[in-house]
C-alpha positions, 0 to 999 in steps of 0.5 A: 550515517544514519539509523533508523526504524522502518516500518512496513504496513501492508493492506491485506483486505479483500481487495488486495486480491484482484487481478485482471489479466496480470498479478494479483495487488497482494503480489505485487504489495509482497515484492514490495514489502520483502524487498523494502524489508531486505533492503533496510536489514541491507543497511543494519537498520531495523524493519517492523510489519503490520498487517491490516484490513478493518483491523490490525492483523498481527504485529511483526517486530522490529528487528536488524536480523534477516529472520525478520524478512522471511517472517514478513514473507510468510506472513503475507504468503498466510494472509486470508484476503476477505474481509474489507478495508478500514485504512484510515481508523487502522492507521490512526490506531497504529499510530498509538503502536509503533510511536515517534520517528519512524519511516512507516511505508504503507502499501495498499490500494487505499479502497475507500475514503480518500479524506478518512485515509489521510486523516490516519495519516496525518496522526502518523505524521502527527508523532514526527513519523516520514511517510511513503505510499505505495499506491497499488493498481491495476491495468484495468482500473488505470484504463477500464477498456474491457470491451464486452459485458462485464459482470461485475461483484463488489469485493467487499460486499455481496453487489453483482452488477451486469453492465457494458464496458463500453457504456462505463468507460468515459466515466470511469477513466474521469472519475478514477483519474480524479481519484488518483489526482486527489491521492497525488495532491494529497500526497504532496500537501503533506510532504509525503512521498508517493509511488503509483505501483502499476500490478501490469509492470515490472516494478523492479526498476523504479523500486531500486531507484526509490531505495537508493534515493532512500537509503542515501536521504535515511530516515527522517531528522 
């Protein structure tokens, strides 16, 4: 049997709120957060929570008592989705927080530099901390197959840009897909375990599986 302290960081930038035709990426980020958390008090284990966007929001303890999982709930149900995304200097700082061996799952849609992302990872895994990346995406950016003019605004920023989806989907697609295959690659240099959370599907199936594999590996040695 094997304790162990887990630890949920949660992207809640303004990006965390888009949506297409399907949920929101923060709802999908809360059903992960409040099912990895239920899940780790399942086992007597422990679970902390992070909130984050340019900055750490709030600190949720660690602790092996159910309260801790409505505490991330509400939490997540109060965040405010508007200001912009420093992932990488975020996790560099809670690096210094939260120290040495923990399972830190980190759920957001990474926004910004892949290189700058991982550098605050590798200060996680710097302090012998197991990393695991839930990678939120939507649909639309998975294949940008929007037929008609889009008007499209910068959600961190003020930009408002009128273009035809069918001018920039080739490009797109290329360019997202190397995107995720950089995040993949990344991912697998480090020995870091990486999940693609599609905001289009039921997620349901695959985060079970993920869990039961978790819960019977435990945490890292």
């Amino acid at each position: 049997e094997t304790n162990f302290v887990a630890h949920v960081v949660i992207d809640v930038s303004e990006t965390m709120k888009f949506e297409y035709e399907n949920r929101r990426k923060i709802d999908t980020a809360a059903f992960i957060a409040v099912a990895m958390a239920s899940a780790v008090v399942a086992q007597t284990d422990m679970v902390a929570a992070t909130l984050f966007d340019q900055r750490i929001l709030e600190m949720i303890p660690a602790s092996s008592s159910h309260e801790v999982v409505g505490k991330i709930s509400l939490a997540l149900e109060n965040a405010a989705l508007k200001d912009k995304t420093s992932i990488g200097q975020v996790l560099g700082l809670l690096s210094e927080r939260i120290g040495r061996r923990k399972v830190v799952f980190i759920i957001s849609d990474f926004f910004g530099d892949v290189d700058a992302t991982f550098d605050g990872i590798k200060r996680l895994l710097f302090n012998k901390n197991e990393i695991i990346l839930f990678h939120l995406v939507d649909p639309l950016e998975l294949d940008f197959s929007y037929p008609g003019r889009v008007e499209l605004v910068e959600l961190e920023g003020s930009r408002r840009m009128l273009i035809e989806g069918r001018n920039i989907r080739e490009s797109y697609n290329k360019l997202f897909g190397e995107y995720l295959a950089r995040m993949k690659d990344m991912s697998h240099r480090f020995g870091i375990d990486y999940l693609l959370c599609n905001t289009g599907e039921n997620f349901g199936i695959a985060l079970a599986k993920y869990l039961n594999t978790r819960m019977v590996t435990g945490g890292p040695g």
